[in-house]
N, C-alpha and C positions, 0 to 999 in steps of 0.2 A: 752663629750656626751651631746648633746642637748636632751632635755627633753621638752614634751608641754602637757600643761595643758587643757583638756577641761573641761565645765561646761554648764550641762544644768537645766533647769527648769518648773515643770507644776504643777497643780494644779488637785488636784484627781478628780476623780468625785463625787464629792460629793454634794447635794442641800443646800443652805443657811439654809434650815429648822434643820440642826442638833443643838446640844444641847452646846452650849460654853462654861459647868462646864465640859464636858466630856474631862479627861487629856489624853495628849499626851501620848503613850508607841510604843516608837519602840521596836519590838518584837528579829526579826531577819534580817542579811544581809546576803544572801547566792548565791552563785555563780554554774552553773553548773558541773563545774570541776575547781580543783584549781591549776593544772598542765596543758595548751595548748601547741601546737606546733607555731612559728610563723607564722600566714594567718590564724589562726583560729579562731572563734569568740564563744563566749557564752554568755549565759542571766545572767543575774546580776539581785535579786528579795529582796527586801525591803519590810519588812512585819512592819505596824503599823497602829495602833488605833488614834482615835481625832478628832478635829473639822476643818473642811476646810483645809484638809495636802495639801502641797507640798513637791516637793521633789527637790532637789539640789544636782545634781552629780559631781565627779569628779575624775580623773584618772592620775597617776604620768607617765603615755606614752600610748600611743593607743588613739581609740575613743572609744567616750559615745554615742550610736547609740540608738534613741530615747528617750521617756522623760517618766514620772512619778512613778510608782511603779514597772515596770520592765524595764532594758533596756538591750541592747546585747554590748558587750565589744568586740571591736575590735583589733587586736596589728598586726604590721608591721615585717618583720625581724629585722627588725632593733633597734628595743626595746625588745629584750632577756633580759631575767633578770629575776628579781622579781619587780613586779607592783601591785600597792596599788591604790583602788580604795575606792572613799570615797563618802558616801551615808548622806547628813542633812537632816532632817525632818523637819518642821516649821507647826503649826498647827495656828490658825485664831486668836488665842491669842498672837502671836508670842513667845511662849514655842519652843524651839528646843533641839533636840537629833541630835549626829553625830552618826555613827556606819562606820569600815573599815575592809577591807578583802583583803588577798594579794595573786595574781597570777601570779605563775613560769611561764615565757614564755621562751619556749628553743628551 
């Protein structure tokens, strides 16, 4: 079974004026449903605090469909299973958190 990896990246919006003692906390990674069909898509939302985050996705089949604190997870028929999508945070200090969440696609 071939497997592909995507990986995207963006920077929050946030202004250079934030505070750089202010620590990194990813709160939570959550998914709209953690059971789809395959063709079907949902949002994927990464909740975290800090200075100048970015965000660094990635998913063990499907697409990462858009960039920063929320994006939508795409899957094919062809990737049934169970898929694991992986959310790092990097804040201006280079502090990073991973956080991951897996979805049944049937």
């Amino acid at each position: 079974m071939l497997s592909l990896l995507s990986l995207t990246a963006c920077v929050k919006d946030n202004d250079d004026s934030g505070d750089p003692a202010q620590p990194l906390v990813f709160t939570s990674l959550t998914a709209g449903k953690s059971t789809i069909t395959a063709g079907e898509s949902i949002k994927v939302t990464a909740v975290a605090t800090g200075y100048k985050i970015t965000y660094k996705w990635s998913a063990t089949a499907g697409d990462i469909l858009g960039t920063g604190k929320e994006i939508v997870y795409a899957v094919s028929p062809c990737h049934a299973g169970t898929n694991k999508i992986t959310c790092t945070v990097t804040d201006g200090n280079n502090a990073s958190q991973t956080k991951e969440i897996f979805i049944v696609v049937q």
